[in-house]
Structure formats: C-alpha cells, structure tokens
Phi, psi and omega in degrees: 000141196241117146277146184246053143224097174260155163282142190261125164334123169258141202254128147298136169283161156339292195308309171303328204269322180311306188291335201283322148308345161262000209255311153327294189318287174336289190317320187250030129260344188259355180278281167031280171294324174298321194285323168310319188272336172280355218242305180281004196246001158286349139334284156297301164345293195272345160312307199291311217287326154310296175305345176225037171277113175104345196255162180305326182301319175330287178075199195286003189250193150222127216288335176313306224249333201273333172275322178305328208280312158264054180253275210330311189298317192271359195281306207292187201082260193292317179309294176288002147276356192257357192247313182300327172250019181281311149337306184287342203260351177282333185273330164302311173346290168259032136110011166277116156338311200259011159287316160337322191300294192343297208300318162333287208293341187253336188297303166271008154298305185278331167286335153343271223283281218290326176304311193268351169283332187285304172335323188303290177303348161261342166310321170091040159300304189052219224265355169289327212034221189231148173122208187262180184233166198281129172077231166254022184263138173305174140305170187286322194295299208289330171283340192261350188266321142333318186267009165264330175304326187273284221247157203305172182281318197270350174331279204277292180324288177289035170235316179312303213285269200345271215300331177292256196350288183300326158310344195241006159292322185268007207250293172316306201270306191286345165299314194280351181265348167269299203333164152318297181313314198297327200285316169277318133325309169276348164269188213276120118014122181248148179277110191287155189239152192242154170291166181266172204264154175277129213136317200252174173257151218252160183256116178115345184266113209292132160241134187276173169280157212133289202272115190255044186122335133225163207311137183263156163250187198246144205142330207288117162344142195057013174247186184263138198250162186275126165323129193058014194266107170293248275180331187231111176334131161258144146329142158335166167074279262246115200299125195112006186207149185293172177291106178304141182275153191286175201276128156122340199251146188299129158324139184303146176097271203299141170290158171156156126281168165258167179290334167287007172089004195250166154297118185329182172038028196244148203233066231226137174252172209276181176287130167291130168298164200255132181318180192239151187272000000 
C-alpha cells in the first residue's frame, strides 16, 4: 500500500534561526552576570555588614546575610529561565508551536525582571535603592557609595553593558518570532494529495490477483469467466454458447425419449398396432 498523503518538507526562515541565537546570546549573558555578582558578593556582603552594624535597622536579624541570600536567589532564578530558554530555541528550530509560546511567556518574565533591574541600577539605587534610610541606618546613597568604594572599578560598567545587551537580544528574539515568515513556519503543515500510483491499491481496499490497481467489473481481466463466456453472457447461437436443440427435442448428449418411442427427428416408424377383433 502506497501512502498518497505525504507531508510537504518545511524549510526554516532566517528569522528563526536568528532568534534562537539570540536566545543564546540572552542566556550567556545572564551566566556572565551571575559570575560577575558571585564573584563580588563577598564584598558586598561585609560593605552591608559594616554599614549596618550597631544600628536599629539591623534588628534581630542581619540585613547582609538577608541581601546575600536574595541576590543568589534571584541571580540562580533568571540564570534557569535563561537556560529553559535556550533550551526553547532548539525546539523553535523544528517548527514547534507551542515552544514558541513558552518562549513568549518566559520571555516576557525576563524582560520585566532584566529591564527593571537594569532601570534600578542606572537610576543609582544599587543594592540600597532610593529614598531615606531606616532609623539610624545609613541612607541608600552612603551604601552605594562604600559599595563603590569596595569593588573594582570595571564592576559596575560591565554588569550595565552585559544586561543591555542581553535585554535587548532577548527583545530581538521574542520579536523575529511574531514576524510572518516565522508565522508560516510554525504553522501546522497541509497534507498535499497525490494521484494513486498504478499498481497500487486504494486504502482499505483488499487487492486480488489481476487487479492492477482499481476495481474491475466483470467480464474484466482478473476476474474468472464463465465457460464459453469472453466477458459478457452471449445470446443462443452467438460464439461461445452451445448450439440449442430443436424444439421439443433433447440436448446432445442427454438420453430422452418422445412417449412414441421414437428418437426426436427420426424418421424410423413405432411399433404397429394390434389388429382389432
């Protein structure tokens, strides 16, 4: 059996293969950053634990060990969405629909999260933010300025250039996936129809010996005839049928009589009758 609905080859656009590289791109910016900030955070870490040592703000907790713990926590976070979608971009590759969504839906999670942070930090909150500080607590400007004081020079310039970049790689990449062309990639494919091939059989249909591929009527090459029949009952007479017997008289071959004892056509006279007294 020949199937005749093949699916027709889909060629990837540019435009995909472009986002999924930039989708790289994202991903090996946000490992970057994290190693920039692990790298940095025993540093900052004893910069807070100094600044807010002895003071009320502290409170019973210490506010240092309480900032190491959600910097790591949100850097390992967006480092595994930046990975889940580098991951999505192999699967945009071949033409899945609903990775693409994914890559929507996380995508615009991580422009959020990167965007406003990057928003923070040019703002000149840094790990302080903005406003007055609690109490007896430094202020935010006197934590960023200590914390400028501490860490390398090249720190804060290259955490800035990393996070533009990747944002705007990944801004680029959920963009090339709304285009058209991408749009025609992803969708679902129509099954092209093909003539059936000669030879072959129709599907669901049993093919006999014969048959060469669709159904005969009968009389047709491959089915079996009837003695003396090429292909259609013939009329008396007519080649192909035995010769008919005269009327009233028996077929060649078959034994019979007439009730006078003679052989139809015969022209032999009966038996004489017995005189009459």
């Amino acid at each position: 059996m020949v199937d005749s609905h093949n699916t027709p080859a889909r060629t990837r656009p540019g435009v995909v293969t472009i986002s999924t590289y930039l989708l790289w791109l994202f991903a090996l910016t946000q490992l970057i950053g994290i190693i920039i900030t692990l790298s940095t955070l025993g540093t900052v870490s004893e910069v807070l634990d100094e600044a807010y040592r002895g003071t009320t703000a502290n409170g019973t907790q210490n506010l240092a060990d309480i900032t190491t713990f959600i910097t790591i926590g949100t850097s390992v976070f967006l480092l595994l969405l930046a990975v889940v979608l580098a991951v999505l971009g192999v699967f945009n590759n071949r033409g899945s629909n609903g990775a693409r969504i994914t890559t929507w839906v996380l995508g615009g999670i991580l422009v959020c999260c990167t965007g406003g942070g990057l928003v923070s930090g040019l703002a000149g909150g840094g790990f302080g933010g903005t406003g007055q500080g609690t109490g007896d607590g430094p202020s935010p400007e006197e934590i960023q300025r200590r914390l400028d004081e501490a860490l390398p020079g090249w720190v804060t310039p290259v955490s800035t250039l990393v996070a533009v970049i990747g944002l705007l790689a990944l801004l680029a990449a959920l963009i090339l996936l709304a285009l058209p062309k991408a749009n025609e990639f992803f969708r679902k494919p129509k099954q092209a129809w093909e003539p059936p091939v000669p030879g072959a059989s129709y599907p669901g249909h049993p093919q006999t010996s014969g048959e060469p591929g669709y159904p005969q009527a009968p009389g047709q090459p491959g089915y079996p005839q009837a003695p003396g029949q090429p292909g259609y009952p013939s009329a008396p007479g007519q080649p192909g049928q035995p010769p008919s017997a005269p009327y009233g008289g028996n077929q060649p071959g078959q034994p019979g009589t007439n009730p006078g004892g003679e052989q139809p056509g015969s022209d032999r006279p009966g038996p004489t009758p017995p005189p009459v007294s």
